[in-house]
C-alpha positions as CSV (number, residue, x, y, z in Angstrom):
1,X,90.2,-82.5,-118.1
2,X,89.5,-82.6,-114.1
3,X,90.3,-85.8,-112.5
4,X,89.3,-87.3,-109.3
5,X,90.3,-89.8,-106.8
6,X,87.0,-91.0,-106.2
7,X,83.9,-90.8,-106.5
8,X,83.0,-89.6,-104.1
9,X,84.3,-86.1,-105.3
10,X,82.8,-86.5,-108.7
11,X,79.7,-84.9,-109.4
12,X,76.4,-86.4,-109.7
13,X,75.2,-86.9,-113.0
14,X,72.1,-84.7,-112.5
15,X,74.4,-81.7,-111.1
16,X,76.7,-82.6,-114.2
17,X,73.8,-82.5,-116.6
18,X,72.2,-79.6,-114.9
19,X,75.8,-77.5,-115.5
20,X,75.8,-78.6,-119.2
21,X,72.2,-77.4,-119.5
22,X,73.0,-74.0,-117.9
23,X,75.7,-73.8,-120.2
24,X,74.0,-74.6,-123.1
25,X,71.1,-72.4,-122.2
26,X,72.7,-69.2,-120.7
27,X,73.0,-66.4,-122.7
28,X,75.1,-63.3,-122.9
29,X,74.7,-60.0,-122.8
30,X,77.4,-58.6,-125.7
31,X,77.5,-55.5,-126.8
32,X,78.1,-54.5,-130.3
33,X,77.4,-51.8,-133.3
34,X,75.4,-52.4,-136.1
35,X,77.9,-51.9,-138.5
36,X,79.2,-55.3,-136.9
37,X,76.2,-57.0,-137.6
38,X,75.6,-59.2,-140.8
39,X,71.9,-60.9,-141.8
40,X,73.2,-63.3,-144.1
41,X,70.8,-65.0,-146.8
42,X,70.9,-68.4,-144.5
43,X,69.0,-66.4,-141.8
44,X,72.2,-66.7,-139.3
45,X,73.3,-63.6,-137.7
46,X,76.7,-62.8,-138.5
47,X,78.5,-61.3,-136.0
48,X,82.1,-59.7,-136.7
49,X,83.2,-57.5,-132.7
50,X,85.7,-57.1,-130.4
51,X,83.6,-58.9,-127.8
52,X,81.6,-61.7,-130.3
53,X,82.6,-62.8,-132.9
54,X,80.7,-65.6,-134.9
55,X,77.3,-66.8,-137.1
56,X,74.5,-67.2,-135.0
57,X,71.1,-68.9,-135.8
58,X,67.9,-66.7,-135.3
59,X,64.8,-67.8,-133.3
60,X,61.8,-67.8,-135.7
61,X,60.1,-65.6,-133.5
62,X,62.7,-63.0,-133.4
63,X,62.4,-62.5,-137.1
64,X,59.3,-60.3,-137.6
65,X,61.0,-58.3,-134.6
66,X,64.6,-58.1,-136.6
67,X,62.5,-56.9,-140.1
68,X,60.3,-54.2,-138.5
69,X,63.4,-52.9,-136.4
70,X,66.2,-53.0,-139.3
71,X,62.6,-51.8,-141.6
72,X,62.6,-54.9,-143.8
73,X,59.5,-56.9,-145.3
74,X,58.2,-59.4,-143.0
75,X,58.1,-61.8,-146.4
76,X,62.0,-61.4,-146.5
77,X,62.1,-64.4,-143.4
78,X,59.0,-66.1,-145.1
79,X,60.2,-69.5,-146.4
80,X,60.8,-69.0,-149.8
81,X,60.7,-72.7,-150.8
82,X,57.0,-72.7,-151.8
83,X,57.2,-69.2,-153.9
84,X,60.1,-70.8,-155.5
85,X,58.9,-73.5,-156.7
86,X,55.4,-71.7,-157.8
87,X,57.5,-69.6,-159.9
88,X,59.6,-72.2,-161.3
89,X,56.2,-74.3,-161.8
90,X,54.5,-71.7,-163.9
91,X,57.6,-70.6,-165.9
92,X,58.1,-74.4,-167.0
93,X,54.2,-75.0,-167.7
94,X,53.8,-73.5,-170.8
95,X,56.7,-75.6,-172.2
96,X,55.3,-78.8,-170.5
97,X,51.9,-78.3,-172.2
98,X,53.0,-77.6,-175.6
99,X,55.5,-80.3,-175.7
100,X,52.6,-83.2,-173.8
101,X,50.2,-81.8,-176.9
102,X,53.3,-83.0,-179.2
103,X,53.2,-86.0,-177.8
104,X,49.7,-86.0,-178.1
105,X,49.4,-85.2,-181.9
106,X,52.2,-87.5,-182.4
107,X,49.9,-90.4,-181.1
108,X,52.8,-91.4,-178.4
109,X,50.0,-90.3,-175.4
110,X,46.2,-89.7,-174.5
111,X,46.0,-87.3,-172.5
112,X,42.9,-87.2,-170.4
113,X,41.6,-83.6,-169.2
114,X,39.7,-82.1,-166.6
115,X,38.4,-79.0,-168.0
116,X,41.3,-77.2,-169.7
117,X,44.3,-79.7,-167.1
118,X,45.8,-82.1,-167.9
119,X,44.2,-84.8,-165.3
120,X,46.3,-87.8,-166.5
121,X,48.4,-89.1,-169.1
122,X,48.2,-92.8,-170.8
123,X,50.9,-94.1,-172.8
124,X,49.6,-95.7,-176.1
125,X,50.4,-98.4,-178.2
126,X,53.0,-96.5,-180.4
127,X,53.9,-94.4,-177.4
128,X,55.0,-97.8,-175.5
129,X,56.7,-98.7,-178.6
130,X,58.6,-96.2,-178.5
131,X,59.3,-96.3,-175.0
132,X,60.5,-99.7,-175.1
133,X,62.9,-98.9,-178.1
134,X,64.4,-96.0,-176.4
135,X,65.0,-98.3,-173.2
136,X,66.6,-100.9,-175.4
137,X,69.0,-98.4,-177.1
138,X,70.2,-96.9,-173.9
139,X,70.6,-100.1,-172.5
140,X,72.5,-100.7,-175.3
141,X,74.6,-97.6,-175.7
142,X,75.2,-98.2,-171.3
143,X,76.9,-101.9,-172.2
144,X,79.0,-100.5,-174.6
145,X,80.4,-97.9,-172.6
């Protein structure tokens, strides 16, 4: 850590800032094989070479770049949050819909429909009794544990 005698020979905070900036901001020029290079499944860059070494995060716009260079699928960089949870949505709905007409035929709900969906769902009169009976015995079954 650099000390000074006064302040006079400390720098300026906008000459200190500015340095930091620079710092944080200045790149590199590195050279390094591809066999050193890594695309891991976060989207960092792993980098494994004599003169880097380290996991780096990619701009977004670099991305279509990297895939058409390393000959990739631009969707590979897509977000894959929303195919995800289509997938997951449409593997689970066939087992929601039979077990809500159950429920249905069971008299614990009314479902009401729009077309062939399900718009809403109403709890009846047994289905509430139920409801509150299964509250009661967990509560239970929580106060005795």
């Amino acid at each position: 850590m650099l000390t000074y005698r006064s302040l006079e020979e400390a720098p300026r905070l906008t000459e200190f800032l500015g340095e930091i900036r620079q710092r944080e901001t200045g790149s590199g020029r590195y050279e390094v094989h591809a066999r050193e290079l890594r695309l891991r499944p976060t989207g960092e860059l792993s980098v494994n070479s004599d003169s880097i070494n380290g996991k780096f995060p990619l701009a977004e716009p670099a991305l279509p770049d990297l895939a058409r260079a390393a000959q990739i699928p631009d969707l590979y960089f897509e977000s894959c949050q929303q195919r995800l949870f289509d997938r997951r949505y449409h593997r689970a709905q066939s087992a929601i819909s039979k077990a809500l007409n159950r429920l249905e035929a069971r008299g614990l709900v009314r479902l009401i429909r729009h077309a062939q969906y399900v718009k809403k769902l109403e709890l009846t009169e047994n289905g509430r009794a139920m409801a509150e009976e299964l509250n009661h015995d967990m509560a239970y079954e929580r106060s005795n544990d």
